[in-house]
C-alpha positions, -999 to +999 in steps of 0.1 A: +062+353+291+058+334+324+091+332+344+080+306+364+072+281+335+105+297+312+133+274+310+155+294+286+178+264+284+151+240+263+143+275+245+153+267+205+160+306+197+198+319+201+192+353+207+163+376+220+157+411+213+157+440+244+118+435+242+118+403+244+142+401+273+125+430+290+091+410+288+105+384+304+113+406+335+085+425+331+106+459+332+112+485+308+137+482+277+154+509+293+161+494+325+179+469+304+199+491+283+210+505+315+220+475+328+235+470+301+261+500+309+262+493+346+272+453+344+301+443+327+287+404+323+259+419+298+273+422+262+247+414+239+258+413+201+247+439+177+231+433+139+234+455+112+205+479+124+223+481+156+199+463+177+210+443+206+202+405+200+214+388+233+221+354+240+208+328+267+240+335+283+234+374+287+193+364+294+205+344+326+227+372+337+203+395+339+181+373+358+205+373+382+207+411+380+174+415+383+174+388+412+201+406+429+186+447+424+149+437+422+144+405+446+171+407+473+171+447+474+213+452+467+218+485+451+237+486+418+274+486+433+264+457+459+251+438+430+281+442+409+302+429+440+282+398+445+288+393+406+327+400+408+331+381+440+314+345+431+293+344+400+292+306+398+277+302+436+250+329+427+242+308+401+241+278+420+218+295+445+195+312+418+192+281+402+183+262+438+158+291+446+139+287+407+132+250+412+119+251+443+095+282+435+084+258+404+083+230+430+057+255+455+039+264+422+031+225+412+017+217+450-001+247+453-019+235+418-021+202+434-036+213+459-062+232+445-070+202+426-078+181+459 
C-alpha cells in the first residue's frame, strides 16, 4: 500500500489487521506489536481469536510513531515525550509535512509529463 497516495480518512474499513498496518509502514508485525507495548496512544481492540484489529485512530498514531523513530531519528523515550508533551501540534505538523510531499509528488509527475 502506497503511503503517499493512502488517505486513511476516505478509507471505508474500521479496522485493519497488524499486517495490514505493518504493510502500510512497510515494517515488520513485530515492530508493531512492540510499539504496541512501548506507546500508550496504541490500543488496538482485540476479537475473539485475539487478534488486534486497530482503528484509523491507532493507524494515524503509529504514523506518527513511525514518523517520529523512523523519519526524524528520536529514540523510543524522545518519541514518547514529543507524544506526551503536544500530540495535537505533531499532528498538525505531520499532517502539513504529508500534503506537501503529495504536492512534490504531483509536480514531479507533471513535470515528467512536459
Amino acid at each position: 500500500m502506497d503511503l503517499l497516495n493512502f488517505d486513511i480518512d476516505k478509507s471505508p474499513k474500521i479496522y485493519y489487521s497488524i499486517g495490514e498496518l505493518a504493510k502500510m509502514l512497510n515494517v515488520n508485525t513485530s515492530l508493531v506489536r512492540f510499539w504496541e507495548k512501548e506507546f500508550e496512544i496504541l490500543k488496538p481492540k482485540k476479537n475473539n481469536k485475539g487478534n488486534r484489529q486497530f482503528t484509523k485512530e491507532d493507524v494515524k498514531n503509529c504514523h506518527l510513531i513511525y514518523h517520529l523513530v523512523k523519519e526524524r531519528g528520536y529514540t523510543l523515550n524522545g518519541a514518547k515525550d514529543v507524544l506526551k508533551a503536544d500530540i495535537s501540534e505533531l499532528k498538525n505538523q505531520k499532517l502539513i509535512l504529508d500534503k506537501m510531499v503529495k504536492i512534490k509528488s504531483f509536480l514531479l509527475k507533471l513535470k515528467e509529463q512536459l
